[in-house]
N, C-alpha and C positions, 0 to 999 in steps of 0.2 A: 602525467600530462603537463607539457610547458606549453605555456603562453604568455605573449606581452604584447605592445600596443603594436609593432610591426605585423605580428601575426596572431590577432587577436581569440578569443576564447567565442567560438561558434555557439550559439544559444536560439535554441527553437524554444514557444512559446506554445500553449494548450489549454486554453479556458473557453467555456462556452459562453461567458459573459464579460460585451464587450467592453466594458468601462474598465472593468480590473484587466486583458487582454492590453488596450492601449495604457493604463496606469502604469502597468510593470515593461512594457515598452520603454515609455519615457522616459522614467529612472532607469535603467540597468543601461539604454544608449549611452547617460552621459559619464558611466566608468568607458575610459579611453582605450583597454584591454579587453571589452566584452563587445561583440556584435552578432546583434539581434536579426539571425537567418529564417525566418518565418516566424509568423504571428497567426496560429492559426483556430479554429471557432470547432474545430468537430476533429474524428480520430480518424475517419477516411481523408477528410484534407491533408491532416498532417500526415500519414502516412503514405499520396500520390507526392506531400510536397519531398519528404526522405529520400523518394527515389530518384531526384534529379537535386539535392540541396543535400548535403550532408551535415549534421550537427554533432557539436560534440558533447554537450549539455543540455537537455530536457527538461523545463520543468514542464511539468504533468497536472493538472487537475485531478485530484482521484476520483471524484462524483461528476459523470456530467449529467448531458438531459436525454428524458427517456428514448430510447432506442438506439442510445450509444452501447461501446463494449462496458463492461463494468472494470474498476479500477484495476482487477485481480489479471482479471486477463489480456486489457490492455497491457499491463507490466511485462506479462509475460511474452506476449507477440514480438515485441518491441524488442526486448534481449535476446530475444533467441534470432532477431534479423539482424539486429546494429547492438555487439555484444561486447563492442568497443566507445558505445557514446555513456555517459552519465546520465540517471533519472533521476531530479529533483520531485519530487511528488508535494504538490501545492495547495492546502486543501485543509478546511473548514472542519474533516469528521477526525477531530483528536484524539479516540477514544484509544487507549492502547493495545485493544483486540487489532483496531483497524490499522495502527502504524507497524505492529508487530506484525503483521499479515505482507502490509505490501513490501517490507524489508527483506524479507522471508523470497517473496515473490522476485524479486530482484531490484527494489529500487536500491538505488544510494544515499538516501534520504529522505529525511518527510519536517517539512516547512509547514507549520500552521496558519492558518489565515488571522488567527488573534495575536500573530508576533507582529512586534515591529518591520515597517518595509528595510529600513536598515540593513535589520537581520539578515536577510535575505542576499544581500552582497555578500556579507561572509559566508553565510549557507553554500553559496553557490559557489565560493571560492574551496572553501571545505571539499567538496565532493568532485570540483575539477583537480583536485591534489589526491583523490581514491580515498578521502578522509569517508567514513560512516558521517550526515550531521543529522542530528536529532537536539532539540534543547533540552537546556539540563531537565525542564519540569517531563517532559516527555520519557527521558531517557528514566528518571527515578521514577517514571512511574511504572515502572518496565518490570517486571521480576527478575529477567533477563536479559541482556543487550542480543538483538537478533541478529543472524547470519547474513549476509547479504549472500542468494544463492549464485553458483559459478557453475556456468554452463558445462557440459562434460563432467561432471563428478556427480553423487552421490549426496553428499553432505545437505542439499537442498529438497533431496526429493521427495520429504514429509508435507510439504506445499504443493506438489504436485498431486499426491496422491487421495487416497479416500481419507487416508487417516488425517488430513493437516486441523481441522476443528479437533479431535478428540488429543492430538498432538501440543495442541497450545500449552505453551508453558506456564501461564497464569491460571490452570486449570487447577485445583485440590486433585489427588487420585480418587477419591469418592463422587466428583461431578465429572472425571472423566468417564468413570463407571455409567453414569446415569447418562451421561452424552450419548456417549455410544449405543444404551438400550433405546435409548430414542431414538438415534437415526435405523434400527432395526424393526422401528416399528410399534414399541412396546408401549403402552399406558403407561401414567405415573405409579396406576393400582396394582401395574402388572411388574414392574421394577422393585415397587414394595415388597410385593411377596418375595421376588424371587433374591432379593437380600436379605431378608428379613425387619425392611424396618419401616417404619412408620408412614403413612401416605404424606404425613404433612414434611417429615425431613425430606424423604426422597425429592416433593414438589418447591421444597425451598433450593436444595441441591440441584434443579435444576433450571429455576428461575436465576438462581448463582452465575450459574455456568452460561446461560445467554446473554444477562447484564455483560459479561466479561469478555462475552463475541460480539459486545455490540450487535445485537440481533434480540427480535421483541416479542415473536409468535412462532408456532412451529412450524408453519410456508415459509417464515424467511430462514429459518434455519437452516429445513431443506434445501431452497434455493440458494444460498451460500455453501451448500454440502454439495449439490451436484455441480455448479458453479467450478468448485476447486479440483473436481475431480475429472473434468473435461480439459483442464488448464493442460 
């Protein structure tokens, strides 16, 4: 993607809170090469304003307020209609389950709320040049640098499917074992038996395995399990 100040880099905006919404307004107006095409508070606005405004950089809020899409499959709506704009994903939950997830899902990027505002001009420059930008501490905390998925092909469709939690790559194969007997249903007592080992590994192997989805009880796991599989 080229752009300069005659024809500047198009930039839609997505926070549900107005202070930060107008903050990142102000600064990214005065780069002379960026203009700021909507500013907008919820995922239906922004997506009536797409269809008469086009953008060519997004950045996203992953988390909004209740009764929005959730981060996963806002991502996904979004590329699969405008699968030529960039998604900067802007957002407070740094945990690497959750950056690894929405990269996966198709952002271009994932900007923390604890970086410098700075940062964020280069972020954003990064991802209008098809760069991946993650920070270093993000990126090393990664096992592995994630795919950014591409529409028409294959290579993404572990994030689509049922399998993309038991799929994660910071998973051990022993807590993808116990993932998996979970979302089938099974007890920690009943996964003991049927590997032969201990209730207390099995239930440490699995308290592992949710720290590392970012996810805290077995409703939100589910709920992240059906979640991805409707995506």
């Amino acid at each position: 993607m080229k752009w300069s100040v005659v024809s500047p880099l198009r930039i839609a905006l997505l926070d549900d809170h107005a202070l930060i919404r107008e903050g990142l307004k102000i600064r990214l107006s005065t780069e002379s090469d960026f203009k700021i095409v909507g500013v907008h508070s919820s995922s239906a606005e922004l997506q009536e304003a797409l269809r008469t405004e086009s953008a060519d950089l997004l950045i996203l809020d992953y988390q909004l307020s209740d009764g929005e899409l959730d981060g996963l499959r806002l991502i996904q709506l979004l590329r699969s209609h405008y699968p030529e704009m960039r998604i900067l994903i802007f957002s407070s939950l740094e945990r690497p389950a959750t950056v690894n997830m929405a990269i996966r899902a198709g952002a271009n990027g994932f900007f923390g709320k604890s970086q410098q505002t700075e940062e964020l001009v280069r972020a954003i420059r990064m991802v209008a040049l098809d760069r991946l930008y993650l920070s270093p501490e993000m990126a090393a905390d990664l096992d592995t640098t994630p795919a950014v998925q591409v529409l028409g092909t294959t290579d993404g469709a572990s994030v689509a499917g049922g399998d993309a939690l038991v799929d994660y790559p910071a998973l051990s194969p022993k807590e993808r074992e116990v993932l998996r007997c979970c979302l089938e249903g099974l007890s920690v007592s009943q996964i003991a038996l049927k590997f032969m080992r201990s209730r207390k590994t099995i239930s440490g192997q699995k308290q592992a395995a949710l720290r590392k989805l970012n996810v805290r009880t077995d409703t939100e796991l589910f709920k992240l399990h059906l979640d991805l599989r409707d995506l």
